[in-house]
N, C-alpha and C positions, 0 to 999 in steps of 0.2 A: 289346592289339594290339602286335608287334613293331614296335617303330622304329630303324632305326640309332643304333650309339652314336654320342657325340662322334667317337672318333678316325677310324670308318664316315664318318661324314659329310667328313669333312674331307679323305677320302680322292674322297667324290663331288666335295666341291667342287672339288678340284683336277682332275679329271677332267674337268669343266666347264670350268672357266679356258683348259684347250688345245683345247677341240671347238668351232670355229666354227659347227659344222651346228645341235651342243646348244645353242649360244646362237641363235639363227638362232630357232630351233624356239620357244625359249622367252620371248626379248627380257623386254621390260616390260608391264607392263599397259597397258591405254588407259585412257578417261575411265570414271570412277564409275557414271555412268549414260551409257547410250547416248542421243547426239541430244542433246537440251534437254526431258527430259521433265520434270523442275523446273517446264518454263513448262506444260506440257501442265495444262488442268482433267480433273479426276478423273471421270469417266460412270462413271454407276449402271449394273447390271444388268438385266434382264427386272423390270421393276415387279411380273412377277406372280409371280415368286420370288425371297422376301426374304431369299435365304439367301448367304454367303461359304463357301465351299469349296479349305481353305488343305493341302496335301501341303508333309511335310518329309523331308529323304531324305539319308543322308550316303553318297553316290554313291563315294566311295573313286577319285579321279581324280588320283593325285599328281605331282608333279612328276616328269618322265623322268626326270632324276639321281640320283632317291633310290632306282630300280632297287626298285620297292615292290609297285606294283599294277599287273597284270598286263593287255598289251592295251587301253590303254586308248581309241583311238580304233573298233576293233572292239566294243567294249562301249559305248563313247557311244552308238551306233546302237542297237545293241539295247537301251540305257537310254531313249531316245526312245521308239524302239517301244511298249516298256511304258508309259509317263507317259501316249502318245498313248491309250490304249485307258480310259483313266480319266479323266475329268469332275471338275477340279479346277482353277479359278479361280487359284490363287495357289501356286507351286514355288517353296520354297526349299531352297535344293539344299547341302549343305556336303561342302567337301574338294575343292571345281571349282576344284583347282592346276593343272592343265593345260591352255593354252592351245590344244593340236591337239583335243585332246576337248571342250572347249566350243566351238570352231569347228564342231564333227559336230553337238552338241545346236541351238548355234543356229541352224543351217540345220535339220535335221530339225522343231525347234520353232517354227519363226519365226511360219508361219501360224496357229497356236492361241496361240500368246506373242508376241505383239510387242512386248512391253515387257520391258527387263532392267537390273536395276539390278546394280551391284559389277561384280566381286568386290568386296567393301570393303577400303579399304584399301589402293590398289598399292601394288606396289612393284618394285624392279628389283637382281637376284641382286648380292647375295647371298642378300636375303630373299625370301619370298612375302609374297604376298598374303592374305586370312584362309580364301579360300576359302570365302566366304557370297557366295552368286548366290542371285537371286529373279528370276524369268522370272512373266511374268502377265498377265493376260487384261484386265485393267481398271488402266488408266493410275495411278501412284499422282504426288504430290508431296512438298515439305519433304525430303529426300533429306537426309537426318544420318547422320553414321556414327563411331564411336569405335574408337582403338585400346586394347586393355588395357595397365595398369601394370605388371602382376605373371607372368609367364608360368616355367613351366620344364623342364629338359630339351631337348630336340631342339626344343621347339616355339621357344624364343629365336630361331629360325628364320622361323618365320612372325608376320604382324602380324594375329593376330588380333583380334577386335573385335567387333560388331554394328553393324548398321545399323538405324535407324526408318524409315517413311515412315507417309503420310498417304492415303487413299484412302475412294470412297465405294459404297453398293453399295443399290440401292434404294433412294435419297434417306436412308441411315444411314452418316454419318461414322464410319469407325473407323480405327485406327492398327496397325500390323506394326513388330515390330521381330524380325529375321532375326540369328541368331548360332551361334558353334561355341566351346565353352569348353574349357578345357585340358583334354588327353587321360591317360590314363594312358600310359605309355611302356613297360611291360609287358602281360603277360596279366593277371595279379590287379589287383586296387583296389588303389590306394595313397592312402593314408588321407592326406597332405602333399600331395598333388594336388587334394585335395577343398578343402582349405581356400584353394589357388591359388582354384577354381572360386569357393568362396564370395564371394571379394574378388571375382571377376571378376564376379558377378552385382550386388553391392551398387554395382559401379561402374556398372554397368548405368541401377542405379537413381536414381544419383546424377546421371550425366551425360548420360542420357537421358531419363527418365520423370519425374524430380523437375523435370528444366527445359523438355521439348516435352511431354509426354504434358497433354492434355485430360484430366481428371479425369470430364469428362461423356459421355464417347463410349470404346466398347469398345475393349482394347489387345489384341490376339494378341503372344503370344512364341513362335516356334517355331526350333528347331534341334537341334541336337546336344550337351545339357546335361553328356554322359559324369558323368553323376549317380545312381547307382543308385537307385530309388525304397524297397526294400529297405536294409535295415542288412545287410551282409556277416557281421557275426559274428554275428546274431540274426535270421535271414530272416524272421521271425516279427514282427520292428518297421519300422518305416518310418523309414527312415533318415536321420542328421541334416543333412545336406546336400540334402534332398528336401523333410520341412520346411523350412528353410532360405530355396528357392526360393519355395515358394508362397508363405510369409509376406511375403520380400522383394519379391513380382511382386503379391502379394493376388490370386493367380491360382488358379485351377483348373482339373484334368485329368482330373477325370472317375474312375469305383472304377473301370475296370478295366486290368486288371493287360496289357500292353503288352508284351512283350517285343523288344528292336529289336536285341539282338548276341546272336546262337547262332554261340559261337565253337566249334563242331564240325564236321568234316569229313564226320561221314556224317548232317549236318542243313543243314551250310551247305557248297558246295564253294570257297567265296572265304573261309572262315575263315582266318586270318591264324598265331594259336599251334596251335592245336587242344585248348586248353585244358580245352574245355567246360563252363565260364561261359558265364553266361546272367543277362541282366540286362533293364530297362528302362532306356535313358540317353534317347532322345529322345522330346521332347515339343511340343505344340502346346499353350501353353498360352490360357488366357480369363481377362482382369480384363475383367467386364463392364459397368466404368464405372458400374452402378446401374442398366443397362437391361434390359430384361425379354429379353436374347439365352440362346440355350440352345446348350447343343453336345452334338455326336454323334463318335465319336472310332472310327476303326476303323487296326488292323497292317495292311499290306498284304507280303506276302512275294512281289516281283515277281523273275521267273525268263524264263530264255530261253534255252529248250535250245538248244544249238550254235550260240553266239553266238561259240566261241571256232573254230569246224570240229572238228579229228578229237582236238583238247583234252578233248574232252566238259563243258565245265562250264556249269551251267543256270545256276544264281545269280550278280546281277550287282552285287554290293559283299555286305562280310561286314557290312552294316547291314540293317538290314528298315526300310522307309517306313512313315508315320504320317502320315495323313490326319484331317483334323475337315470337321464342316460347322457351318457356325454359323447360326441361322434367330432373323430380327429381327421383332420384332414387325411387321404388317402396317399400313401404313399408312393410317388413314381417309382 
């Protein structure tokens, strides 16, 4: 994905600095979670299905200043639209930098979502925020959230991180932890980025799982890993940053093959280089704590012709969403 260079950026931020309206528009974030849902208890689901149904989506909602992504309060709506038409319990959403665009989602979403945690992380320009939102249907608790140590490129810009929470779903305790890990800053893999990623994941482990995570109750990880699952120079192997993850997370994603960035123009019309690389980066993953949970894992490529008018563009981020369903055992 194209990102502004340093001296691009510095030219945005200055640009910034003299636009009352651009700051206006953008200010700072609010509180972490909306309300006091901290104090909120966690309600189960439908008793009679014992299943969690978690969509991860990197919705591509940048900041106005960085002059990136296109439309973006026209295309919140039509991103709504789509999420509406789909039966999924838990949206976590990455790259939700734009404060006018998730104003549009969370009114369009409010009444199927009324709960939203993050963005994790505020913050107030010159940084962002991590841009991890999680909108969901069943109240979660325990609200943690980390910034990373290690970041680079453009993204020194934003405070990425992840968040955990704690939620329960047919009398089955289980934990979400919601994240976006360093990007590449070109169209090709860059193989110094991956090892950013790795640290990023191991921190993960470190200062979330190894000190809140229950060992006896199932953990989801979903977001935007920009992890190929694929080794680049041997498409043929699975790549070491892939293994990496599952070993680090003792997670699983399931054989099949996902593809979530078709960076082409006459496959994707929000593709970003036109490179035409194609990968799998985002994931939903399952440590199932030891309990007999299964999962089901489906690509969803959500489209919406003439979201833009006489633009013509049907696709609405150069991501494709990933959806799972997870199904708990039945309780006697």
């Amino acid at each position: 994905m194209h990102l502004l260079a340093p001296r691009d950026m510095l030219a945005a931020l200055l640009v910034y600095t003299v636009s009352p309206v651009i700051i206006a528009i953008i200010g700072c974030n609010g509180p972490r979670a909306r309300g006091s849902a901290a104090a909120l208890s966690p309600q189960p689901i439908a008793e009679h299905a014992p299943e969690l149904k978690v969509l991860t989506w990197n919705i591509f909602m940048m900041p106005p200043w960085t002059f990136q992504s296109p439309h973006n309060t026209a295309r919140a709506q039509a991103v709504a639209d789509e999420l509406l038409k789909l039966d999924y319990d838990v949206l976590c959403l990455e790259k939700a930098f734009d404060g006018a665009a998730r104003a549009v989602l969370d009114h369009a979403l409010a009444s199927q979502y009324p709960y939203r945690y993050g963005p994790a992380n505020p913050a107030c320009f010159p940084l962002t925020d991590s841009g991890v939102w999680v909108l969901s249907r069943i109240p979660f608790s325990d609200y943690r959230d980390i910034e990373f140590a290690d970041s680079a490129g453009v993204e020194v810009f934003a405070r990425k991180g992840a968040m955990m929470l704690s939620g329960v779903v047919s009398g089955h305790p289980f934990q979400l932890i919601a994240t976006h890990l360093q990007g590449d800053d070109v169209a090709a893999y860059q193989p110094d980025h991956q090892q950013v990623r790795d640290r990023q994941m191991t921190q993960i482990r470190a200062e979330l799982i190894a000190r809140y995570a229950d060992p006896d109750v199932p953990l989801i990880l979903c977001g935007d890993f920009a992890t190929p699952r694929f080794d680049p120079d041997n498409p043929g192997q699975l790549s070491g940053g892939y293994t990496h993850m599952l070993a680090t997370f003792e997670a699983e994603n399931g054989p099949e093959y996902r593809i979530t960035l078709d960076d082409a123009l006459s496959r994707n019309d929000m593709a970003t280089d036109d490179s035409g690389r194609i990968d799998e980066l985002d994931y939903v993953l399952l440590r199932n704590g030891g309990r007999d949970v299964r999962g089901a894992w489906t690509r969803h490529v959500l489209r919406h012709p003439g979201w833009d008018g006489p633009h013509g563009h049907r696709d609405l981020s150069y991501r494709y969403a990933v959806g799972a369903v997870f199904r708990f055992p039945v309780s006697n």
